[in-house]
N, C-alpha and C positions, 0 to 999 in steps of 0.2 A: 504494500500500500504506500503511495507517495504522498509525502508531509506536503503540507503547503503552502511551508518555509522555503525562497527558492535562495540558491546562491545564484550570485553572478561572477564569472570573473573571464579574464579575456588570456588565454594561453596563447604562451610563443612556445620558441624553441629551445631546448635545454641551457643553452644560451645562447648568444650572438656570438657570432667572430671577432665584431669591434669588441664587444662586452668581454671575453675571454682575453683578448691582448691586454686591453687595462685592466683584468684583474690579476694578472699575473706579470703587470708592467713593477719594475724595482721602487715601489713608493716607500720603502724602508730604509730605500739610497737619500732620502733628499738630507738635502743641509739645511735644519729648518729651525733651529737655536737663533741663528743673526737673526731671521723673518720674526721668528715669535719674539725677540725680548726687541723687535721694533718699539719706538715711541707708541702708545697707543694714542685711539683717536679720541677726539673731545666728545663724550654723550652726546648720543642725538636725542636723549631724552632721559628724564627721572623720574621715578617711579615709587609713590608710596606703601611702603606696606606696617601692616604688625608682624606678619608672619611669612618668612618666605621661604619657602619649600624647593627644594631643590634635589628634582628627578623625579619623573611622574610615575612612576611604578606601584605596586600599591601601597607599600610603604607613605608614600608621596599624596595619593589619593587618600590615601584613611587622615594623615594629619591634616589635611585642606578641607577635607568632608566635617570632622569636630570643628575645625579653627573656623568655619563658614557657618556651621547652628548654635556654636559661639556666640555668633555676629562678630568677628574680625575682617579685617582687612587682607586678602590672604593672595601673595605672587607663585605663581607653581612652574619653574621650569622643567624644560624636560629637553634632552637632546635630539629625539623623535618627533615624529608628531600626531602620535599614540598616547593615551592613557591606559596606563595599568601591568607596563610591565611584564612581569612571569607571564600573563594572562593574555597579552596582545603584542605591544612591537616583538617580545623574547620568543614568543610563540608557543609557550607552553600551557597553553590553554586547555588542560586538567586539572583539577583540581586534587593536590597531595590531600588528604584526608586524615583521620585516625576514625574505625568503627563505630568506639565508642563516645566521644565526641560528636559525630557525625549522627550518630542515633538520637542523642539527647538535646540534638542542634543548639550546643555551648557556645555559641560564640560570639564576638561583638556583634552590635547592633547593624553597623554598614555592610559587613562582611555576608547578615544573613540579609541583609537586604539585594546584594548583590548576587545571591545566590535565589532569588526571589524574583529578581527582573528577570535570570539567565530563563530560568523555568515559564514565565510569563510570554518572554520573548517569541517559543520557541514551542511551547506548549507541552513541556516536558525536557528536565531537569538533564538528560543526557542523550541532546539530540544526534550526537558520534554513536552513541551503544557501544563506546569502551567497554573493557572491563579491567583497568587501573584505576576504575573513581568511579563516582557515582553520578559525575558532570564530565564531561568533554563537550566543546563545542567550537565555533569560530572566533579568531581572534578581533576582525575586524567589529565582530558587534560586539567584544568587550571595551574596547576602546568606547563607542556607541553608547552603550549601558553606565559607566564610568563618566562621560560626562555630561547624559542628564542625570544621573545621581548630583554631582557637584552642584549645577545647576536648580536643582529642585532642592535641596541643602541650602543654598546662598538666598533663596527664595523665605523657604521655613522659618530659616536663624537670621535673616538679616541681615546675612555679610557681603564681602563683596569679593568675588575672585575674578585674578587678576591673571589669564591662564598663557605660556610662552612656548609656545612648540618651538623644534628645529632650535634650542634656546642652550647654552651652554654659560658656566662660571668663569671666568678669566680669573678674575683678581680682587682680595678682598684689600677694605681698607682696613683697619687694627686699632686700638689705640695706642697710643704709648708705654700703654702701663701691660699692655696685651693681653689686657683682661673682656674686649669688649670689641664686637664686629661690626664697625661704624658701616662702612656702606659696602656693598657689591658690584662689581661690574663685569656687567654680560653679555654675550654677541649673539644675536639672533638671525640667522641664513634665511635667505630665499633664491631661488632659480633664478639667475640671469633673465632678461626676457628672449625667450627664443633658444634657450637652451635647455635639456632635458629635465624632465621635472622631478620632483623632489623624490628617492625612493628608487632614482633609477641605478644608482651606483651603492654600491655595497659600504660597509661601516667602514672596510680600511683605505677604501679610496676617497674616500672623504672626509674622516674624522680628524684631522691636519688641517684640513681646510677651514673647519668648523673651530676652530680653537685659534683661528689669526686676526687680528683685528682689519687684515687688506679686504677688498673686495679682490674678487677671481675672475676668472671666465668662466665660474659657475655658477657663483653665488654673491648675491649683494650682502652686506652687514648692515645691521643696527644696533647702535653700541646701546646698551641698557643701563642705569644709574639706579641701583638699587638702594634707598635709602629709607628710613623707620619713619612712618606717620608720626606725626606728634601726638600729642594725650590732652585732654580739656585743657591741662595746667599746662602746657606748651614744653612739656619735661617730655623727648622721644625715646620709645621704649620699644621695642620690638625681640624678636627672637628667628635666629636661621636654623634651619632643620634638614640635616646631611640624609637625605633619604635616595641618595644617589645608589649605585648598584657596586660601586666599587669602591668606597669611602673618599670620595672627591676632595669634598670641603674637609674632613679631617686631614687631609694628608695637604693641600693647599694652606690649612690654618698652623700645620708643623704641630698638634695635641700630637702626645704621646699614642702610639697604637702596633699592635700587631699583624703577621701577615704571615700565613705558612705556618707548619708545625709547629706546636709549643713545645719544650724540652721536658721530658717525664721528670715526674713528681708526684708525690701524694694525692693530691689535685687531680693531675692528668696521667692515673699510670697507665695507662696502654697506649699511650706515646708513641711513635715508632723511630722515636731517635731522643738520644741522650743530650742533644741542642737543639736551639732553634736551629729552623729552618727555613727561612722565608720566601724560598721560591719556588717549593711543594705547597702548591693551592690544588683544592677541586675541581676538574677539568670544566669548562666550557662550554657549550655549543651552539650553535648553531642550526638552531631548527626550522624545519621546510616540509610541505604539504605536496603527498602524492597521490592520484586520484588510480584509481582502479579501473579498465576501460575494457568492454566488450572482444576488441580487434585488440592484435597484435600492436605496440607502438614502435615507431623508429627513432631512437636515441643514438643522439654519436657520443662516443667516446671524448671524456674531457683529457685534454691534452697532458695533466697531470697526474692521471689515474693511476698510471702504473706508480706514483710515487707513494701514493698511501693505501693500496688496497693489499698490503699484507699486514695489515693492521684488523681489517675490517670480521667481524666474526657474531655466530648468535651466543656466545660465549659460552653457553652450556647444554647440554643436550636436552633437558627439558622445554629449551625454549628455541629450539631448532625448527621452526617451522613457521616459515613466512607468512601465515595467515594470521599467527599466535601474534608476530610482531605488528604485522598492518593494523591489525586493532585493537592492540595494547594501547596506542591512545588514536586512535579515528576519531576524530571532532566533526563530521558526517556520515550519515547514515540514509538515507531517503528512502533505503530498503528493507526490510528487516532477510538477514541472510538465514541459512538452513541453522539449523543446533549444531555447534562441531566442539569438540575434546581436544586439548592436546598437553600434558604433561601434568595433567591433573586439574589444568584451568577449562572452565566453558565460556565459550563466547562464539557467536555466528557468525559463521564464514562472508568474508567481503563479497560485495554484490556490485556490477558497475553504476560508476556513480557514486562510491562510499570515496571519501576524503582521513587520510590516514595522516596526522601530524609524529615525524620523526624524532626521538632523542634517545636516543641508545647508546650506553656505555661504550662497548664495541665497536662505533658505530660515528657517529657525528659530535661523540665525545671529543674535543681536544686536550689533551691533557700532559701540557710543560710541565717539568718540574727543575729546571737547572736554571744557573743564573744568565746562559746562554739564549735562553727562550722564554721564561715566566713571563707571560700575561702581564699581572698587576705591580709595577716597578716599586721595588723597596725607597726606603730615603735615601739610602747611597745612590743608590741609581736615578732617582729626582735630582739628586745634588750633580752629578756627574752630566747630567743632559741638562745643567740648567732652568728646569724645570720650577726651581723655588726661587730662582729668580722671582723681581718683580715684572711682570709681564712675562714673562717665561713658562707658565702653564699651558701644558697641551692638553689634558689628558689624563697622564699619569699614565699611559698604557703603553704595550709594545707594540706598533703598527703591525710590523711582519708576521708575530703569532694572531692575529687577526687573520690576516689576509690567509696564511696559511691554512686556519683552521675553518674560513670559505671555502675554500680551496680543497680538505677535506671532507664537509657536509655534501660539495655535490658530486665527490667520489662516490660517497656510502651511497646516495641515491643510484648510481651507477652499478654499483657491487649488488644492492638489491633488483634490480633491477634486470642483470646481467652475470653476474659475477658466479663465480664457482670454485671459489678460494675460502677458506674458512681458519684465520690463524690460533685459534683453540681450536677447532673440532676435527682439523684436518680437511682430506680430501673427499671427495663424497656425497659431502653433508649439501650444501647449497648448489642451490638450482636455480638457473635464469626465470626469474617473471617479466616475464616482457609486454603482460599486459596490464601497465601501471605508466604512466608520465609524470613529469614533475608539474607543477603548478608553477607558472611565472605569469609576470603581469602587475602594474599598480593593480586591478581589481583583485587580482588573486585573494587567496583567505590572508596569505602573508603579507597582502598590501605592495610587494617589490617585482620591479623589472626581474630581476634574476629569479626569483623564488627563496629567499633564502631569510630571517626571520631580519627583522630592521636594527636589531642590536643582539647579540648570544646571552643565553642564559646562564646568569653569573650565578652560581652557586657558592660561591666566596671570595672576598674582597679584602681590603683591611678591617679592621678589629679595632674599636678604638679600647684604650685600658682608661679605666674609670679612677676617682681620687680615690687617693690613699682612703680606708677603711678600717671601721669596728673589723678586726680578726683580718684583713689585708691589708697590709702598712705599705706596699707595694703599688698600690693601684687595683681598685675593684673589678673582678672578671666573675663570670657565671661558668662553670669547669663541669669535666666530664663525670664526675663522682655525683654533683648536685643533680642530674637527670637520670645518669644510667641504671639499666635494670641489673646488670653484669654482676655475677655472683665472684666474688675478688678473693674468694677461696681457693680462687682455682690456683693449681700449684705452679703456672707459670708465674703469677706475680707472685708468691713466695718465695720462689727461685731466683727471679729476673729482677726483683726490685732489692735496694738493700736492705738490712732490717731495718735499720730508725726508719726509712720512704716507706715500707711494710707496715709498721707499727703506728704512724701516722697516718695512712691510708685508716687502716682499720681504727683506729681513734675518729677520725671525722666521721666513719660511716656509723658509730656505735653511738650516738646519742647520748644519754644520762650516762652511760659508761664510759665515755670520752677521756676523765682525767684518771679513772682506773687502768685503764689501757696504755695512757701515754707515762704514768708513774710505775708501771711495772706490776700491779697488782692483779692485773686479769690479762689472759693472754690474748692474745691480737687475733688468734683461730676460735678462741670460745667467747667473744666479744657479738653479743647481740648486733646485729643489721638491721638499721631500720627498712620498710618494703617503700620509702616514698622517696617524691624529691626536695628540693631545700624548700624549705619554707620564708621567703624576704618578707621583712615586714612593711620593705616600701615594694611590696608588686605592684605593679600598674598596668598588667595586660597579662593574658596566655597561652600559650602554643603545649601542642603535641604533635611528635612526629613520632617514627624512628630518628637513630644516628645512621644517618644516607651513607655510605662514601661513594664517591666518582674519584680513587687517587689518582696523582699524576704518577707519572712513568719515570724510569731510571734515569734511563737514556735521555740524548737530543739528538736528533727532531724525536719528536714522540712515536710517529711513524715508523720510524724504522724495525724493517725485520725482523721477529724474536724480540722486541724490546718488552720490557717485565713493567707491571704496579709495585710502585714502592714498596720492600715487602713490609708488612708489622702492620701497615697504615688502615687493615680492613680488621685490624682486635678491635677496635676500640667501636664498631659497629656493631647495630643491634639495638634493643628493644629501649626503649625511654617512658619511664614514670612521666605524667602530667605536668608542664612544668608552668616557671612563672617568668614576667620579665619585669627585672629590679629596675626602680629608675633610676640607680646608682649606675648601672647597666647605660644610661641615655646619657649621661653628665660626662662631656671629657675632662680634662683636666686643663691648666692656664685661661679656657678661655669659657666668660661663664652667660653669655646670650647665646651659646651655639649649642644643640640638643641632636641627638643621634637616633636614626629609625633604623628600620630595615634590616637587613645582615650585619650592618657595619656595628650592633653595639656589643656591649664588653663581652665575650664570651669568648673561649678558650675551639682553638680550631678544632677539637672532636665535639663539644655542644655546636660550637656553627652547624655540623651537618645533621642536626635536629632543629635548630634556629634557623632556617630559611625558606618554609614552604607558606604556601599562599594566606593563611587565618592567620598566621604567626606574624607577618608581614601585616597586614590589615590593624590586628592587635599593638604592638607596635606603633604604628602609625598614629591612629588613634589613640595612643597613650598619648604620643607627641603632640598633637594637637590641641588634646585637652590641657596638658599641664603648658604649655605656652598661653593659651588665652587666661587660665588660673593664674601664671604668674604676673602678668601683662595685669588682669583688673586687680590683684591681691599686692600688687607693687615689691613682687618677692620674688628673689630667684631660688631656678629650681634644686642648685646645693643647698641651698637654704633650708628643704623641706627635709633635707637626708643625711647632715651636719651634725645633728645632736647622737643619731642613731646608737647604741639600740635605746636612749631614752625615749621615753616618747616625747613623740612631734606635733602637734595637734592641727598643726598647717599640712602636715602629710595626710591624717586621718581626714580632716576636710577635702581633701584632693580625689582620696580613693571614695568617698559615701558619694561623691560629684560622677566620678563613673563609673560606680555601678546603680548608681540614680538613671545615667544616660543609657545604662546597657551593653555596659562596657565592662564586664566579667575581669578582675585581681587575680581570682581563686576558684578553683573546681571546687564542686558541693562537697562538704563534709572535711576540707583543709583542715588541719587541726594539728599540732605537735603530738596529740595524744591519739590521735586515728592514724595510725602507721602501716593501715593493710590496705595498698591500694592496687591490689594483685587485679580486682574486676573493670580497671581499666587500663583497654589491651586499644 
């Protein structure tokens, strides 16, 4: 039976020959340090806000959505021109879930709101028929959905948003005491007239461009003057909110933060290295929409294929079966297919006309881990490219592993497609589908000439480290013991860790036996475990996930033949208690109007891969939001609320009755230090 949902989109050819030259033209060669720490230009305009948000992701979207029923004044940039993130320009349009959350529909107020349009939209909640989530659908109507929510928000609460697509951060101004983020300035792109429109060129052919104050032969600039409204009393107050995908504005503002492995500890023992390491992040991708098609299709061969398709694999023999992956997440469905099995999962066979959205470990994962290639550029590497200069910000990123890992995603489409090479499973295993195309096209689901999603989905970024702390003197982080399920009996951390990092693990995890255990008196193996996770007493938001990993690889390029996953880096994955996000966790350090959403806040790189899916994000966001416009009318900042801790605060306790007044959940039902069995949420 066909839905009455239609898409539209307009297919080319797997790419262009012009399109293929320039994406695999050397945009990693330019000399672009002189260009960028150019004089910049004079504002062509200023811009009030309370609140400015920066990165439209959901993160991004949830703080503008509270700061706007607020009634603030609220700027939202974004480097796309997309709202939402995971959900649309990144193209991961499923939604990560947890059962039992998802049953008891726990979640912020916007978030279930969002999940109420997609349903309303579409006339049913999982218009793909996944079976990864219990929503799959298209990107372009999240985007769609995301900003009449804002708009219908700005309406309710009386605010006003203030929204900047195609919008990137150049350069902050500070004050002197460098406690305080006087104004922003930022360059907003548009298409030449008469040259290709916005979406036609991929993130690493452009994202250089986007970060220079010149005009091009692609794009005109708008220098942007981002400065705080004033207050009745003429005293300007405002607050900026890093809700970027790779921690932009922390690492621009030079706060303290982390990137890459943390070094095992107490804290973090399943570690997989005894140092940091900050050019091991979570791989990337680049995600892209293939349609399923009656006839045979004719795909040529991209010109760089042979270079990563011994990479490409269904990585384990339960998930060997190309129909298993097509609808692992399908964000289209117009058909319903027959009933099929395969490795213990059911889900109905693709039908043509179903729309299959890619992101596979194996697969269109990229995933650097040397200082040769990492993605997300540490502060040596900011310093070394001039990057902290003033005017010298591009980014933050490494063009080439971009373009590379394009470069990649429409191999994997080719391998799937074609391919019959399998580098786990062997020979054998994969078999040409050759009746599937890629999607390309601005109408596309993915909205791009090439097909390929409008920025990759970051699964880890920088990490900012929070102020020093009750019980962290070091700077506040949310760690992998505070979530995990992991029974730490097991005799590898006995073995592997030394005893005082043994006896300290198991002191943290024992509760009211903590000072027995660390004084000698009870031993570290018959030391009571509590079943839950940390209990903050400034929570302000919640998430549940698993701990994901996607590791990076040994080797460089990552591609290469036989190259391995870091090993050690998949212990620390696996089940997570319910957890909470501190807003000690949002507050960086030196600089105290800037407030952290998204991925980027304190949390140690094994909670990261439980801290980054879609409600957690949303949560998050919404935390941010609320407590900027709280501090804005309460004339407080927000270390202010989390300074005296663990006395009580009574400006924090007004903060948190404020959102879950709003419908903005702290705590799962039944939180409590004395309820420590939380075994019935899986």
């Amino acid at each position: 039976m066909k839905r009455k949902h239609k898409v539209a989109y307009r297919q080319t050819s797997l790419i262009g020959l012009s399109l293929i030259s320039t994406l695999i033209a050397p945009y990693f060669a330019f000399i672009f340090a002189a260009r960028a720490n150019a004089a910049p230009r004079t504002p062509d305009k200023s811009v009030n806000c309370q609140i400015l948000v920066v990165g439209g992701g959901l993160s991004g979207v949830a703080t503008a959505y509270e700061g706007l029923l607020a009634g603030q004044t609220v700027c939202l940039t974004e480097i796309t021109d997309w709202l939402g993130g995971q959900i649309s320009a990144q193209g991961t349009s499923a939604l990560d879930e947890r059962p039992t959350q998802r049953a008891r529909q726990f979640y912020s107020r916007g978030y279930l709101e969002l999940r109420n349009r997609i349903e309303r939209k579409y006339g049913e909640l999982n218009p793909g028929d996944c079976w990864v989530s219990d929503s799959c659908f298209l990107p372009r109507d999240a985007h769609n959905i995301l900003n009449q929510m804002l708009k219908d928000a700005e309406k309710r609460g009386r605010g006003k948003l203030q929204w900047f697509p195609n919008t990137v951060v150049k350069d902050l101004d500070i004050s002197t005491n460098g406690k305080i983020i006087n104004s922003a300035i930022a360059i907003q792109h548009q298409p030449v007239k008469g040259s290709p429109p916005l979406n036609t060129f991929t993130l690493s052919q452009s994202i250089e461009d986007a970060y220079r104050y010149q005009d091009s032969s692609r794009f005109t600039k708008t220098i942007i003057r981002f400065i705080p409204k004033a207050s009745k009393n003429n005293a300007p107050k405002w607050y900026v909110v890093d809700a970027s995908e790779t921690g932009e504005i922390i690492a621009l503002a030079d706060v303290p933060y982390r990137l890459g492995i943390d070094a095992r500890s107490y804290l973090e023992p399943s570690s997989s290295s005894t140092t940091n390491d900050p050019y091991c992040t979570q791989g990337f991708t680049y995600t892209f929409a293939m349609e399923a098609t009656k006839e045979p299709q004719q795909q040529k061969m991209p010109p760089f294929y042979l270079q990563y398709s011994p990479y490409f694999s269904y990585e384990l023999t339960r998930l060997a079966n190309f129909d298993l992956v097509f609808t692992y997440r399908r964000i289209w469905s117009p058909r319903k297919g027959k009933p099929a099995t395969f490795g213990g999962v059911k889900f109905t066979a693709p039908t043509p006309g179903d729309i299959s959205m890619q992101n596979w470990t194996w697969g269109n994962d990229y995933r650097p881990g040397t200082a040769r290639d990492n993605l997300v550029f540490t502060r040596q590497q900011l310093q070394g490219t001039g990057q902290l200069k003033p005017g010298g910000w591009m980014g933050g990123l490494r063009t080439e592993s971009l373009r590379k890992a394009e470069e990649n995603a429409l191999s994997f489409f080719y391998w799937l497609y074609a391919g019959t090479t399998d580098s786990q499973l062997g020979n054998g295993v994969k078999q040409p589908r050759t009746n599937n195309k890629l999607l390309t096209g601005i109408n596309s689901p993915m909205g791009t000439a090439h097909g390929l999603s409008k920025y990759p989905y970051m699964r880890e970024g920088r990490r900012v480290i929070g102020r020093p702390s009750w019980g962290q003197p070091g700077g506040f982080g949310i760690w992998e013991i505070d979530i995990s399920r992991r029974d730490y009996n097991d005799e590898y951390y006995r073995k592997t860790l030394p005893a005082d990092m043994y006896r300290r693990l198991r002191a943290a995890l024992s509760g009211l036996e903590a000072v027995s255990v660390i004084e000698g008196r009870v031993s570290p193996d018959k030391a009571m475990r509590r079943t839950r996770s940390t209990i903050f007493p400034d929570a302000v938001g919640i998430g549940h996930y698993a701990i994901d990993f996607h590791p990076c690889m040994v080797n460089s390029p990552p591609e290469a033949p036989g190259n391995k996953e870091r090993p050690g880096e998949r212990r620390g994955a696996g089940q997570a208690y319910p957890f909470q996000i501190a807003l000690r966790a949002m507050i960086p350090q030196k600089i105290d109007n800037l407030l952290v959403g998204g991925k980027s806040i304190a949390t140690s790189h094994i909670a990261a891969a439980a801290y980054r899916v879609h409600s957690f994000e949303w949560s998050a966001g919404a935390a941010a939001g609320t407590v900027a416009a709280f501090a804005i009318k309460n004339a407080v900042a927000p270390y202010q609320l989390v300074d005296d801790l663990p006395k009580s605060e009574p400006q924090l306790e007004a903060l948190k009755r404020l959102l879950k007044q709003n419908g903005n959940p702290t705590a799962f039902p039944d939180t409590s230090i004395f309820n420590e069995n939380w075994d019935n949420w899986r």
